[in-house]
C-alpha positions in Angstrom: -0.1 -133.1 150.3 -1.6 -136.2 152.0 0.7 -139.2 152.2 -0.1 -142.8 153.5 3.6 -144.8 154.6 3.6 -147.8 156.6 6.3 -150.1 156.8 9.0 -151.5 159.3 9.8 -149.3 162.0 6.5 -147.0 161.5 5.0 -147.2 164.8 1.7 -148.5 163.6 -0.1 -146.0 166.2 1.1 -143.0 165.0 -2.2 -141.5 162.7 -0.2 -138.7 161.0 3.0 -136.4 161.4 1.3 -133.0 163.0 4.3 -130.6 161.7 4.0 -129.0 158.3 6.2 -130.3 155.2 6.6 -129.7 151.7 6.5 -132.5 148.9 10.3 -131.4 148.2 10.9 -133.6 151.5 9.6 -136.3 149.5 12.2 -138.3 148.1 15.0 -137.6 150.5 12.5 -138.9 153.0 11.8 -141.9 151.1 15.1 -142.8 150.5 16.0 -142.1 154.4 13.5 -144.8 155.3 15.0 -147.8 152.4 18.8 -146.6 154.1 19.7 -145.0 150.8 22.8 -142.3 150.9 21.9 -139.7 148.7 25.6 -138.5 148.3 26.3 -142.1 147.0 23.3 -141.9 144.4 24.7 -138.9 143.3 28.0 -140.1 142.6 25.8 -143.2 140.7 24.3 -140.4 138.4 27.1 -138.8 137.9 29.2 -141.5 136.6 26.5 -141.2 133.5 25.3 -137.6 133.2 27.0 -134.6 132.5 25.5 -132.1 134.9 24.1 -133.7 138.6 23.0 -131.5 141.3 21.7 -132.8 145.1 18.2 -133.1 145.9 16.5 -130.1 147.7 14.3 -131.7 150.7 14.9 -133.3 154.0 15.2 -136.2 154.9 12.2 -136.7 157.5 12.2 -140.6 158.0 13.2 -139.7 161.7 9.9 -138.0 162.0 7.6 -140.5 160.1 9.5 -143.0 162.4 8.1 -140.6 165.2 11.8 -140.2 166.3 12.0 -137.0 166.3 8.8 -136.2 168.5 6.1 -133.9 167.3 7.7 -130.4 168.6 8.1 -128.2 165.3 10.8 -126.2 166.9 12.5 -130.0 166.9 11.6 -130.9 163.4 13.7 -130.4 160.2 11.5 -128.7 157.9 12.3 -127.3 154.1 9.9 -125.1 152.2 11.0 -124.7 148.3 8.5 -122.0 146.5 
């Protein structure tokens, strides 16, 4: 899947990540780069649903940040089929 982010603290020279992801790293990532805690959202959903499970994913903000270098031995990755 190709994805364009740019935003605070996205080094603006940084073209694109170079490791392999999966979509299901999607939303953890995006709420990694707004500072959203998943575990708290949870708890927001569950107040009004019955049944609430985690997300599946990663968060990779630190990698679109280009914190957490390039090196895919390094890099959280999380491949749902």
């Amino acid at each position: 899947m190709s994805l364009v982010i740019r935003g605070p603290g996205i080094a603006a020279d940084v073209d694109r990540v170079q490791v392999p992801t999966g979509d299901v790293n999607l939303v953890p990532t995006l709420f990694g780069l707004v500072g959203a805690d998943p575990a708290d959202l949870l708890d927001a959903v569950a107040a009004h649903r019955a049944e609430v499970h985690p997300l599946p994913g990663r968060d990779l903000a630190d990698v679109v940040r280009d914190r957490a270098g390039q090196d895919p031995a390094d890099t959280p990755i999380y491949f749902m089929a």
